[in-house]
N, C-alpha and C positions, 0 to 999 in steps of 0.2 A: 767642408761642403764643396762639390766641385763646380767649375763654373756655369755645367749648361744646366746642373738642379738649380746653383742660385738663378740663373737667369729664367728658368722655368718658374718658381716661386714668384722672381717679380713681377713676371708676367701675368700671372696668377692675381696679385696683391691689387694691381692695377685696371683689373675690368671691373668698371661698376653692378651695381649691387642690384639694380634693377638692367637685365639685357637688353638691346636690340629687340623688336616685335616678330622678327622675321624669326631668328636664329638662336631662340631664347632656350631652347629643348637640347639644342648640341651646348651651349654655354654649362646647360646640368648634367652634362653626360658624366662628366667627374664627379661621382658619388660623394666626395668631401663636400664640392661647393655647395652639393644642395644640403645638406644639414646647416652651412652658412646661411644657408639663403632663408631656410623655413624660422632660425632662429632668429634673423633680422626682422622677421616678418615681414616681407616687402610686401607691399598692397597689389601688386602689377606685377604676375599678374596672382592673385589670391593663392595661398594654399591649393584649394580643393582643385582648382581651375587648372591646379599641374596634374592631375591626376586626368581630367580629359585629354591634356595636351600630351601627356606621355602615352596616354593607349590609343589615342588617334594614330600617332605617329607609328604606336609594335601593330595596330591594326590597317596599314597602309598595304593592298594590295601590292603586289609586283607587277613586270610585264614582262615576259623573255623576248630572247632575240626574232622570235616572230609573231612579236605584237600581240601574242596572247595574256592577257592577264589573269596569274597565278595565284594562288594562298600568300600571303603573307610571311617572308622566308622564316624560319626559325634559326636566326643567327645571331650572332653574340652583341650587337646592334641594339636587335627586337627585344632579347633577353633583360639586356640592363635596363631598356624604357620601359618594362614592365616591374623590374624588381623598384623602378623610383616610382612609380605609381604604387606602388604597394607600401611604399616607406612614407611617401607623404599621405599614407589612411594611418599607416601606425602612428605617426606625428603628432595625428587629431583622435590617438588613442580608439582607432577603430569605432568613433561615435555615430552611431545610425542618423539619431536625428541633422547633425551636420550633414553629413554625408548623402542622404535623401533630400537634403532640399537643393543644395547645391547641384546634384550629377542627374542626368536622365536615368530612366531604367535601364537600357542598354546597357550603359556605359558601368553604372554601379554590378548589373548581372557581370562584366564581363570582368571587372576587378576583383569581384566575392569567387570568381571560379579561378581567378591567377591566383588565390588566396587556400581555394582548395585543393589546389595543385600542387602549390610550395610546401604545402601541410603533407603533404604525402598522401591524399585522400586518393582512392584508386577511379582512376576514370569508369563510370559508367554503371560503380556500385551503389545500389540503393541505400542513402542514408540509414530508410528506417531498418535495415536491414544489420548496420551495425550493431554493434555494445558499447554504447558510448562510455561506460567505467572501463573497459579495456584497454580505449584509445589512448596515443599519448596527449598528455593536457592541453598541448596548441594544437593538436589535430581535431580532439574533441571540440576546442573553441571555433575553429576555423566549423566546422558543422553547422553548430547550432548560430553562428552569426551566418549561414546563408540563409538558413529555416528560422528565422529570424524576419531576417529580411522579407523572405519571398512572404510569409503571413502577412508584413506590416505591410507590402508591395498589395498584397490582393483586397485588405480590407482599406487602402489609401484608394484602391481603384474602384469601388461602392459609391464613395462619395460623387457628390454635383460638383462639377467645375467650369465655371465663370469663364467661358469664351474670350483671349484676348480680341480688343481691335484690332483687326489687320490694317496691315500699314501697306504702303505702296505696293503693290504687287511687281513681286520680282520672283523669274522662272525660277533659276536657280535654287535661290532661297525656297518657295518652294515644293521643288523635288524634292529638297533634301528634308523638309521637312515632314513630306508624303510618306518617304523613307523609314523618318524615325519612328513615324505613326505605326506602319505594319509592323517596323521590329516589334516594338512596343507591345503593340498586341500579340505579338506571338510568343512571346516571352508571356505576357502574362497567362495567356492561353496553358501552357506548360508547368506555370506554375499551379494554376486552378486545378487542372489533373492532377498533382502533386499535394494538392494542399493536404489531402487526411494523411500523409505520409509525412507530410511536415508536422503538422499536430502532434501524431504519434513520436517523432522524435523529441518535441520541447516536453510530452509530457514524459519520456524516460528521461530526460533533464534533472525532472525537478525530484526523482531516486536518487541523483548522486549526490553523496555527501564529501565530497574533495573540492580543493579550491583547481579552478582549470588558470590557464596560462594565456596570452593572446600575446603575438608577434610583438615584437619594438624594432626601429630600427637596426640593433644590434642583431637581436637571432634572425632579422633578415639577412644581415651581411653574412653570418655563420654560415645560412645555409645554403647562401649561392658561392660559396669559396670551395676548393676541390675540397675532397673527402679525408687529403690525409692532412688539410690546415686546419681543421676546426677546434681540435686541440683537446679531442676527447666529450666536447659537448655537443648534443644533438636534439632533435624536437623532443626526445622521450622526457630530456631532465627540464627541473624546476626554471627554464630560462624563459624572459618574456618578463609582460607585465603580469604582476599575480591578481585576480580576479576571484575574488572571495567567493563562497558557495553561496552565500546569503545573498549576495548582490548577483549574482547569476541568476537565482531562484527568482528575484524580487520583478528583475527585465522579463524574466520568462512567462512567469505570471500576468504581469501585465500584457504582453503581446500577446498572450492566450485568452485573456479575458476579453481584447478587441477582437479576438476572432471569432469567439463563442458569440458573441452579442453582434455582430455582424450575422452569422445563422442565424440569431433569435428566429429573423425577419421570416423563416420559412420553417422556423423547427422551433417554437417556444419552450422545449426543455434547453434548447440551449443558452435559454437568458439566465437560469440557474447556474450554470458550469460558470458564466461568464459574472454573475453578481460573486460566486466563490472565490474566482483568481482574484477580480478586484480587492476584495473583502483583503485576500492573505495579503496580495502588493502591499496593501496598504498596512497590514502589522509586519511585515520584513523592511517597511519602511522606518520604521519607527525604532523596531530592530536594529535596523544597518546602524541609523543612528547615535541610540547609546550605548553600542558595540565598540565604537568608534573612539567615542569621548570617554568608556571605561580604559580603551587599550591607551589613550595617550594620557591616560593618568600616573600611567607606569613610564613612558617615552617624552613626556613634555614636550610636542612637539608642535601641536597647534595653538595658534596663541590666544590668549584668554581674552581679548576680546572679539578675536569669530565666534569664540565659545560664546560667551555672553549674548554677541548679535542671533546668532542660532536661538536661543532661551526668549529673547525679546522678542523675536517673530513670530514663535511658536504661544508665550502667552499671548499678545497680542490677539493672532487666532482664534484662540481657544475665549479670547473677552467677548469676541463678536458674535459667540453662540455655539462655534464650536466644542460641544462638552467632549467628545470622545479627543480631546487632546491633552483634558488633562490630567490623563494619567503618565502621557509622554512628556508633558510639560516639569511635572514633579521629579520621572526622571532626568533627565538630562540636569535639573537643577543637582538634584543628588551627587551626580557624574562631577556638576562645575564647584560643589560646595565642597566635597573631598578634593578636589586637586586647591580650591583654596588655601583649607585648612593644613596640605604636606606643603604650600610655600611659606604656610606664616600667614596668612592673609584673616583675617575675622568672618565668622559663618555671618552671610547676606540676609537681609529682612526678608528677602522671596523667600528664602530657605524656609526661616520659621513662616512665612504665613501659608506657604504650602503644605509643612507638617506640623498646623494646625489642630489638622484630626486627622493622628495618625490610626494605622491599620494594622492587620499583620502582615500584610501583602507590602505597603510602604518597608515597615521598619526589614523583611527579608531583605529588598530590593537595598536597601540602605548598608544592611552586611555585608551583602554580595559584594556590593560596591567597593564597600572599604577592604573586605579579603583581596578586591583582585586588583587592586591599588596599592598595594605594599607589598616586598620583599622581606616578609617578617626576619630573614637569615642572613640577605643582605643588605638590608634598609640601617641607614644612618639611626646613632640614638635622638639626633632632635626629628626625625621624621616619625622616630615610633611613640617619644614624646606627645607631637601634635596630636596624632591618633587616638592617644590614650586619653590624651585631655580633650579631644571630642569625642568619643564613647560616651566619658563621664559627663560631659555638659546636655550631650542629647537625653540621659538618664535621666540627670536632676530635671529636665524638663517634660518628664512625662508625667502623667496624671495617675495611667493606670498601673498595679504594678506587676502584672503580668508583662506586661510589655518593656517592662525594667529587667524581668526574669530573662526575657527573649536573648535581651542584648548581655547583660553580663553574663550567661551561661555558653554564650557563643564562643568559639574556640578560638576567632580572634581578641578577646576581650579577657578570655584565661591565660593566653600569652602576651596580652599587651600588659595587665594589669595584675598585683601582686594578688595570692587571696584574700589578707585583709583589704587591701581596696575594695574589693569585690563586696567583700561581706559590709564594710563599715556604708557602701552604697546602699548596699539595699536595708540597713537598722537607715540611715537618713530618710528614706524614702518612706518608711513604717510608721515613724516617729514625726514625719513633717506635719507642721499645725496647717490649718485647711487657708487656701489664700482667701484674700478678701480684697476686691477691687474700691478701692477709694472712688475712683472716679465716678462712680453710679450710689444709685441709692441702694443703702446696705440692705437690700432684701435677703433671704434667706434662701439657696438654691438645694437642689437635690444634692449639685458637686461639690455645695461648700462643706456638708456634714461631715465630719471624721468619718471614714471607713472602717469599720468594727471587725472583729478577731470573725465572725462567721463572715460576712463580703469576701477580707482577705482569702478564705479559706476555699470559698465558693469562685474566686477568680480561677485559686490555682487549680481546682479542679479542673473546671473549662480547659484550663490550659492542658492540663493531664490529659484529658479525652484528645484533643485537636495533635496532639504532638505524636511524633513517629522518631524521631532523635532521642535513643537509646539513654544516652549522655543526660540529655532533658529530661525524659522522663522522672531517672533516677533521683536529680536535681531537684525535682517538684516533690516527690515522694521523703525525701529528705525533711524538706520545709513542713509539708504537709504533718508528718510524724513529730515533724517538731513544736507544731501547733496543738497536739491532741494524741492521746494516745486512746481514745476511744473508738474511733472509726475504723471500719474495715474498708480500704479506699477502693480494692477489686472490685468491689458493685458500685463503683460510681455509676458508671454504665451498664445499663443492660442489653449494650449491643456486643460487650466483651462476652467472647462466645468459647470456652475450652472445652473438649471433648471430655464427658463425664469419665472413659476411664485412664485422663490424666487428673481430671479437677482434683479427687481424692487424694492423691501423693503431695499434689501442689499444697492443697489446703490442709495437709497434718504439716506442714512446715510451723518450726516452733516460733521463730522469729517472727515476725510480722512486719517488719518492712520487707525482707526477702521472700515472705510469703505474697506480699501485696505484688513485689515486683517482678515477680517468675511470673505470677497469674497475668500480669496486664501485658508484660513483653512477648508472652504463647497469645495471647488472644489477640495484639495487635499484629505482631508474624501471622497469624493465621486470618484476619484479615486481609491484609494485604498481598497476600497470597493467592484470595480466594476473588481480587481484585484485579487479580494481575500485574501489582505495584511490588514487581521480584525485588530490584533492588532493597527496598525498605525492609521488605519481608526477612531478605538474607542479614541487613543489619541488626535487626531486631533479635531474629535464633541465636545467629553469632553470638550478639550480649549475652545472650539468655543460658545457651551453652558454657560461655566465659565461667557466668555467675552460678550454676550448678554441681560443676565440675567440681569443685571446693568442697564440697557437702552431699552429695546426693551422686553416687552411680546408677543408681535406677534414673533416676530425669533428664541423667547424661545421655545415656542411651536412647533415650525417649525425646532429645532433642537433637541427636545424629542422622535417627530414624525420618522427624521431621524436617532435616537438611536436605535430606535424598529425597523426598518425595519432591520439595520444593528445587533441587538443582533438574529433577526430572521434568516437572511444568516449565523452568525456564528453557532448557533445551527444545523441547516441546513446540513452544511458543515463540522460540526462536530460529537461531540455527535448523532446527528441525523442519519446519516449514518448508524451507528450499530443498529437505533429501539429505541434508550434510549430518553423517552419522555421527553419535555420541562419541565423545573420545573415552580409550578403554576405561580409563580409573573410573569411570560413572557407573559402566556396564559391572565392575568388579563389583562395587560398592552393592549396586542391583543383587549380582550374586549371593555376597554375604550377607546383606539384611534376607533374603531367601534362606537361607541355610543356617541361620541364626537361632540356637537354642541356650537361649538367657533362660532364668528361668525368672517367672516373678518381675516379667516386664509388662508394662501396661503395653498393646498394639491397637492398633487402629486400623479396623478391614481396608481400608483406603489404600494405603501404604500398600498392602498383599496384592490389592486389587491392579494399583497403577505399575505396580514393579513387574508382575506377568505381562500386563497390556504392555508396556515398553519391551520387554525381552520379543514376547510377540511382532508389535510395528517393526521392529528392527530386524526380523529376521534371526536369532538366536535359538535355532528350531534344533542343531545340535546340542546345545546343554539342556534346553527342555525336555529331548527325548531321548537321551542317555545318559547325562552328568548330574539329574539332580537330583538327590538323594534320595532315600527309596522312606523315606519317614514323614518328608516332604508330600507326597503323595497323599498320604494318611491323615496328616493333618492340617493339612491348608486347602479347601477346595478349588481355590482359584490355580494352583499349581497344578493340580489334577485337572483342570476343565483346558488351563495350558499344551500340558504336556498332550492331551486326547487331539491339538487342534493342530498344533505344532507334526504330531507324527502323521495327522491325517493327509498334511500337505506336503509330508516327505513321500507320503509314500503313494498320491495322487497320478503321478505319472504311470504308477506301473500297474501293471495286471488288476481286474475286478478282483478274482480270488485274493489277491495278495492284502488287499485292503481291510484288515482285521480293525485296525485304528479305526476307521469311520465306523464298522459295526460298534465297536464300543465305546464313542461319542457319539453314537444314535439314542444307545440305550440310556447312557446319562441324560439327555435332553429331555429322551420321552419319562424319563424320572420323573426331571422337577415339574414338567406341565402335567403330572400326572394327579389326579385329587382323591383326597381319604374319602370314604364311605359313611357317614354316620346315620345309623337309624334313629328316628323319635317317634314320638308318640303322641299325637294330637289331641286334641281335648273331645271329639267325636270318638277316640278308640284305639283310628288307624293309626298304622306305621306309616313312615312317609321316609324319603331316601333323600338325605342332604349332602351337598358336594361341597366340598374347602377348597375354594380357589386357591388360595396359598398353602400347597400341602409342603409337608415338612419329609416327606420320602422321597425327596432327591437329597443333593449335593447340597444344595443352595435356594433359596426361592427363586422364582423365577423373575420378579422385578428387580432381583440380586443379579439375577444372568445378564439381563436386559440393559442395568447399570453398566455392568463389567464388556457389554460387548460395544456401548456406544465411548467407550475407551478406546478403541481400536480405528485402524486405521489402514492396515498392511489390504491390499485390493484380493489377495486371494485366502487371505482370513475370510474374509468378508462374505465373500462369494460364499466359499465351504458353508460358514453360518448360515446365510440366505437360504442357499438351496436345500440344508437342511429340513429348516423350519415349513419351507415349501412344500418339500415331497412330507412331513409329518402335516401337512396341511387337507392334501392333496388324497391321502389314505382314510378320508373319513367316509362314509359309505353311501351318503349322500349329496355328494359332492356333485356338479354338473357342468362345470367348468374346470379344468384343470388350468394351474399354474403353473409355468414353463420357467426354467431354471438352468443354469451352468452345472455341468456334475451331477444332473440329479440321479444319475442311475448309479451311482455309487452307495445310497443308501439301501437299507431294505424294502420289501415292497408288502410289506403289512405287518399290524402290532399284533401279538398272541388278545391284546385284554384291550379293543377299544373303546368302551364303555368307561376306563379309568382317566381317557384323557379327557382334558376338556379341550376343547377343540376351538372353543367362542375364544377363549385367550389366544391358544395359538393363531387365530387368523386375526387379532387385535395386535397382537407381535410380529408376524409378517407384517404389517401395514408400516408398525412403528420401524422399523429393521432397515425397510425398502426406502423411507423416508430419510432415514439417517443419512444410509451407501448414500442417497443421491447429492447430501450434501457435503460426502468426501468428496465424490467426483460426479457431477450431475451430465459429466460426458459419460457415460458408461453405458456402451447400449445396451446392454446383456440387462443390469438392473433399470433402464428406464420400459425394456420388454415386457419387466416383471410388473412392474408398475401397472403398464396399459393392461397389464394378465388382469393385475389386483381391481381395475373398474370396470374392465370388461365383464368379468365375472360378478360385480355389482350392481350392473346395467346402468354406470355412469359413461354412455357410451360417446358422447362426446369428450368427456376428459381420456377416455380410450386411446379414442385415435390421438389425440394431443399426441402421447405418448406414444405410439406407434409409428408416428409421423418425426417425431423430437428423435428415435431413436436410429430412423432413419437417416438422418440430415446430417448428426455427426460424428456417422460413418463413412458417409458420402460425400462429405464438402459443401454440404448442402442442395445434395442429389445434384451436384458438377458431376459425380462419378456416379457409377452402378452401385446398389446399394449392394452389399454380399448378400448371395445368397442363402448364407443360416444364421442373418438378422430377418431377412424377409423371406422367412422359410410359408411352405403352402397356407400351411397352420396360422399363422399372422394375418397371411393375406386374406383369408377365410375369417377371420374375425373383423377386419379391416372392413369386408363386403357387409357383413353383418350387420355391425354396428351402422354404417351409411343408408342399408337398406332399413332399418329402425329411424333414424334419424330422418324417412324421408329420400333422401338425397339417388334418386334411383339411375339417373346417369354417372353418377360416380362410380356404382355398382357394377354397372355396365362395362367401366374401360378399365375399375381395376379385378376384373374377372379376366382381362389379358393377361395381366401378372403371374396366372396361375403357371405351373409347367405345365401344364395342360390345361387350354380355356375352357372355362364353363360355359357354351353358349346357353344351358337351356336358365340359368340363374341370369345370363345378360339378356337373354331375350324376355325375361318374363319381367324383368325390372324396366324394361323400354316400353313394354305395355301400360305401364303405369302413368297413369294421368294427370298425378296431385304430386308427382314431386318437388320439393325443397329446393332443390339447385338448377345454376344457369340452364340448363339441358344442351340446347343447342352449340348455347359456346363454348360447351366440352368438345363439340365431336373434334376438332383439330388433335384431340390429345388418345384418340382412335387411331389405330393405326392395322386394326385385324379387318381386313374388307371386308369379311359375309359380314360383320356386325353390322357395316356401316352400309353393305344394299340390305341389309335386313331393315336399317332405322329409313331408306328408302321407299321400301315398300310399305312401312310403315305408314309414313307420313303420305306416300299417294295413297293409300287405303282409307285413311282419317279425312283428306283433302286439303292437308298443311304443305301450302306448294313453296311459300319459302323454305319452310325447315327442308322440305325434298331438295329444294335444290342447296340448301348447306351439306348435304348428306352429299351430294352427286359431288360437289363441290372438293370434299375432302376426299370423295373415290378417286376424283382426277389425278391427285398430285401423283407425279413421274415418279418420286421415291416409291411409292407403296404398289407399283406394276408386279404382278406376280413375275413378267420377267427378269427382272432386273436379279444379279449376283447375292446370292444368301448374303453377305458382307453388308450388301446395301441397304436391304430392309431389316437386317438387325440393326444398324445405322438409325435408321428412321423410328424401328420401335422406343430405342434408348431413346433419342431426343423427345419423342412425345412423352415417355416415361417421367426426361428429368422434368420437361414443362409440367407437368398434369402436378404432379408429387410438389414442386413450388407453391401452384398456386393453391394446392392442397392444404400445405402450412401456412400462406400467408392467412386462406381460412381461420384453423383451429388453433396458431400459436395466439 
């Protein structure tokens, strides 16, 4: 060492631990001493207390050499007293509540933004405008701790607060207190404009499933060190304190729920959102918890008696009435009576009198436990020992023996313990004579009786229905068989449902236990299937395929078939939702059950049905309308209704002529809606003429169609179909309203034989159709048009305009913009008037007769004559902006002797925008705004 470093060190070694009051912020300018200092904890002056004293000091204006006072330089000075304000939050691990009580708002806004800074957050970008799962982990963090903040900032500033005494009045003192008042509010001002943006940030929060990051002293010093010292780590990588997803979710919730229930006060749906967050915080609490004590069952790290104090405070709680704790209570016991049992330790009497009366939901949690408590590959033999000998101690203390089933068929309990263990457990448990309590008088109970060969048998049933564990099933089915070979155990249930043309194959099965377990493993796959519960479903076929394979290629095929439908609903329901296409092998898979001529296989329309709808949503309009087989066509109708709908839309952009496809997806349509003829003969003589709603001279039925088309999804599927069934709607010959549609002139424009259609279904099928579209995308103006067509033309002319108005709005931003003109074509506007003028409403008539391309004055003037109308009248006219109407409603009203409404009228004549001199530019100007006003308060109306 040389001698001015040693003497620099002593010098060092030698300044006390608590500074000078004056000079105490240059004593920590050397970034070493203050990690000394924070770890000594000195009192004087506190933690938090340096965090004011260092951004007072980087926020000290300048003054140049002529006396002006500048910004606060950014120089390497300012730099370091801002990165030690930032070290001493990371210190105190970024904790809000510390943090906020200690620092004023100022002070805290001005350290949360050096924080958004050093995070790389881009000046002046709208949070909510990020993606927060894109961000890197401490940038993301750094985010949502300011929108954190600023929510917990706005709902601390709600509350009443308790006026100090003022003490001796000093100027000084204050100004500066005056000072921090206006910042104060103007910070918080900023934030209240902000706040539904901070909302919206915490609630895309609680979507991400990643643990984030938050600075430490360390990735501070990383990242104010130059660029080529950091030594290959940066904000992107796992550096920082890790901050589990759970425990993010848990803060976020709560600061959401205080904000919700802060709105209540003026919005009472928001005490709901806000009862919700509460509600979750409080199960991720619980959560966080035995996530915790299961992860250091594997790490031993916390020691067993915080374990235990955690357990004692929490029963404790739960004695004084708290019931919803114990279920929290039982776990953590779980948690601390497995890490007992892997030191050696004897299970606790809390233990047992908590699994007193056990459950199935206890003894799962209890598994859980123990799987994720041991390294069955790398766990020592007396660790696996311990385990095995509590397995078997918790067994011999069950009652029931389902619940003995649970545990030794478990897959930790097959690999802790030999088979004969297994087996010789459950003859003990068969064989056990009934207890008998000495200590009471030997009465006689229900539980003392031996349990008889039918109970046993009736348990394992229950169990059979309740289970979805392939493995288990099997397991039961075993026992079962071995108790009785009279039973057929697939009707235990008659919620097990298989489609009748598998049941036949399944039930000539010779065996009967393979017979019992193909039926129950298909019916409970296709439950949970039709559940939504894909995983179990796919474990369930899997077996079922396993065990088929063996024996039966027909059932093999018939359970590959039902692979695909099911990997098709999962994509569907998953990945698909967001747009992200099936990956090939699905689509192949698609292909070949299409093109598959087995012969002598049982199918399921379903399958045919879903496997076109997905070639369709996905766009595979190439193999539908050239690759697929021409035999296909002939005999699967759903490929035929495919390929008609698929070429329609290939061939939609070109030429009316060229559209052969849509004529002959007209004529299939007007097929199936089309109905047989039958004559009878009445008991008076006559003939009479009967119509078969379900005729059998299409393709398909048509509630067959109807099934197959609410499979779909593709927007100009949808459309083609819609507008179809419209213009087949629309050709009936007493028709007096027409319904307006995308494309509809691409159909034909009359049937040779209209007398064969029924028409009552088709217009019962548009309704249904229109109803579906709206809830793929209820933003679609085209079909919410159709919609207002469908009540217009029913004379439900207020749900009309709804819908006329809904379809207006968003297209328009909510009439911010011009609506297009061929949403609000003449035609619309014209029913628009109609309907208002039925409803009454005859100044509304009035100003949307502007709308026209060319105004209707003699329909506005005849609707201002009218004297019973429905709406405000008068305090429409602002939303006039054609002047003859408005000295027409003038003369009006001096004609009547209504001299105020005359002078609203003259009133609105005056304003300068609407001067006939004024620049075309300007009074199209003034039409719009009146336009978007009028159309607002239009919907605040009818939505």
């Amino acid at each position: 060492m040389s001698a001015e470093a040693a003497d620099r060190e002593a010098a060092t070694s030698s300044r006390p631990c608590t500074p000078p009051q004056t000079c105490w912020f240059e004593f920590l300018l050397e970034e070493s001493l203050l990690e000394k200092h924070l770890r000594k904890a000195c009192p004087d002056p506190a933690p938090v207390q340096l965090i004011v004293q260092f951004l007072e000091q980087a926020s000290k204006p300048s003054v140049n050499e002529q006396n002006q006072v500048q910004p606060p330089p950014d120089n390497k000075r300012n730099r370091i007293l801002k990165l030690l304000a930032l070290k001493v939050a990371a210190h105190l691990k970024w904790d809000l509540d510390i943090l906020e009580k200690s620092l004023s708002v100022p002070v805290l806004n001005m350290l949360l933004n050096e924080l958004l800074c050093i995070s790389k957050v881009p000046p002046g970008t709208k949070h909510v405008d990020m993606d927060l799962a894109a961000l890197p982990p401490t940038t993301a963090m750094a985010v949502l701790l300011y929108n954190r903040w600023a929510i917990r900032t706005i709902v601390q500033s709600s509350f009443p607060v308790k006026q100090a005494k003022p003490g001796p009045p000093q100027l000084n003192v204050m100004n500066q207190m005056q000072q921090e008042k206006e910042l104060t509010e103007n910070i918080l001002k900023v934030l209240k404009e902000q706040a539904a943006d901070s909302i919206l940030v915490l609630e895309a929060a609680l979507k991400l499933n990643k643990d984030l990051y938050v600075h430490t002293m360390r990735t501070l010093d990383l990242l104010a060190m130059e660029p080529g010292m950091v030594n290959g780590e940066s904000e992107s990588s796992a550096a920082g304190l890790r901050i589990k997803t759970e425990e993010m979710h848990c803060q976020v919730c709560y600061d959401l729920g205080a904000a919700y229930f802060q709105q209540g006060s003026t919005n009472s749906a928001a005490y709901g959102n806000a009862r919700a967050k509460f509600f979750r915080t409080k199960e991720l609490i619980a959560e966080e918890v035995v996530q915790i004590f299961i992860e250091d069952n594997v790490a031993f790290t916390l020691p067993v008696q915080f374990r235990q104090s955690v357990l004692r405070e929490l029963v404790q709680k739960a004695q004084q009435g708290n019931e919803a704790l114990d279920e929290i209570c039982f776990k953590v016991c779980a948690c601390n009576t497995v890490r007992d049992i892997l030191e050696g330790r004897p299970i606790s009497v809390q233990f047992n009198q908590l699994f007193l009366r056990p459950n199935k939901e206890k003894i799962d949690f209890l598994l859980e436990v123990c799987s994720r408590s041991i390294n069955v590959e790398k766990a020592s033999e007396s660790l696996k020992g311990n385990m095995a000998a509590f397995l078997k101690n918790v067994c011999l203390g069950l009652e029931d023996l389902q619940y003995v089933f649970m545990i030794s068929s478990h897959e930790l309990s097959i690999t802790l313990l030999r088979d004969e263990e297994r087996k010789l457990l459950v003859d003990q448990m068969r064989k056990r004579s009934p207890r008998v309590n000495l200590c009471i008088k030997p009465v006689t109970s229900f539980y003392d009786i031996p349990a008889s060969a039918s109970v046993n048998i009736g348990q394992l049933e229950h169990q059979l229905i309740l289970s979805v564990d392939p493995w288990r099933i099997r397991q039961i089915l075993i026992e079962l068989h071995g108790m009785t070979s009279e039973r057929q155990f697939w009707t235990v249930s008659n919620k097990w449902e298989v489609p009748s043309v598998y049941s036949g194959v399944i039930l000539g099965i010779k065996d009967n236990l393979t017979r019992d377990l193909v039926y129950i493993l298909m019916a409970k796959g296709l439950h949970c299937s039709t559940v939504k519960d894909f995983p179990h479903a796919k474990q369930l076929f899997a077996a079922c395929l396993e065990l088929v394979t063996e024996f039966s290629p027909k059932l093999r095929q018939v359970m590959l078939n039902e692979m695909l439908l099911l990997d098709i609903h999962t994509h569907e329901a998953g990945m698909g939702q967001s747009g992200e296409r099936p990956p090939s092998d699905l689509i192949s898979r698609v292909r070949g059950y299409l093109e598959m001529r087995l012969p002598d296989i049982p199918l399921r329309q379903v399958v045919a049905e879903e496997c076109v709808a997905f070639m369709l949503n996905w766009r595979e309009n190439e193999y539908l309308t050239l690759q697929v087989p021409a035999f296909l066509l002939q005999s699967n109708p759903y490929v035929k209704l495919g390929q008609l709908l698929a070429a329609t839309c290939k061939e939609l952009p070109g030429p009316k002529e060229s559209r052969r496809t849509a004529k002959d997806l007209w004529e299939v349509v007007v097929q199936i809606c089309s109905v047989s003829n039958q004559h009878k003969r009445g008991n008076d003589g006559r003939v009479s003429l009967i119509k078969q709603r379900e005729s059998t001279l299409g393709i398909m039925y048509r509630s067959e169609l109807l099934s197959f088309i609410k499979k779909l999804r593709e927007p100009l599927v949808l459309t083609i179909i819609v507008s179809l069934f419209v213009k087949l709607h629309n050709v009936r010959e007493d028709i007096v309203n027409d319904i307006t549609a995308e494309h509809i002139s691409i159909w034909p424009s009359s049937i040779p034989n209209l007398q064969s259609v029924d028409f009552e279904a088709v217009a019962i099928t548009v309704k249904e159709l229109v109803r579906y579209t709206l809830t793929i995308n209820p933003n679609n103006h085209a079909w919410l048009i159709i919609q207002a067509d469908i009540y217009f033309a029913t004379n439900q002319h207020s749900a009309a305009l709804h819908y006329y108005l809904q379809a207006g709005a968003v297209c328009s931003d909510f009439f911010n913009k011009a609506v297009p003109p061929d949403v609000y074509t003449d035609q619309v506007i014209k029913r628009m008037i109609k309907c208002c003028s039925l409803l009454n409403c005859h100044t509304q008539v009035a100003i949307l007769c502007q709308f026209l391309r060319e105004i209707d004055y003699k329909t506005a003037f005849k609707s201002l004559q009218e004297q019973n109308s429905h709406d405000a009248m008068d305090s429409y006219y602002d939303y006039i902006w054609d002047v003859t109407i408005l000295e027409y409603l003038t003369y009006l009203h001096h004609k009547r002797g209504e001299t105020d409404k005359r002078q609203i009228a003259i009133k609105a004549i005056g304003q300068t925008e609407l001067n006939a001199s004024n620049p075309e530019e300007v009074l199209q100007l003034a039409a719009q705004r009146r336009k978007k006003k009028f159309l607002q308060a239009m919907a605040k109306l009818y939505f």
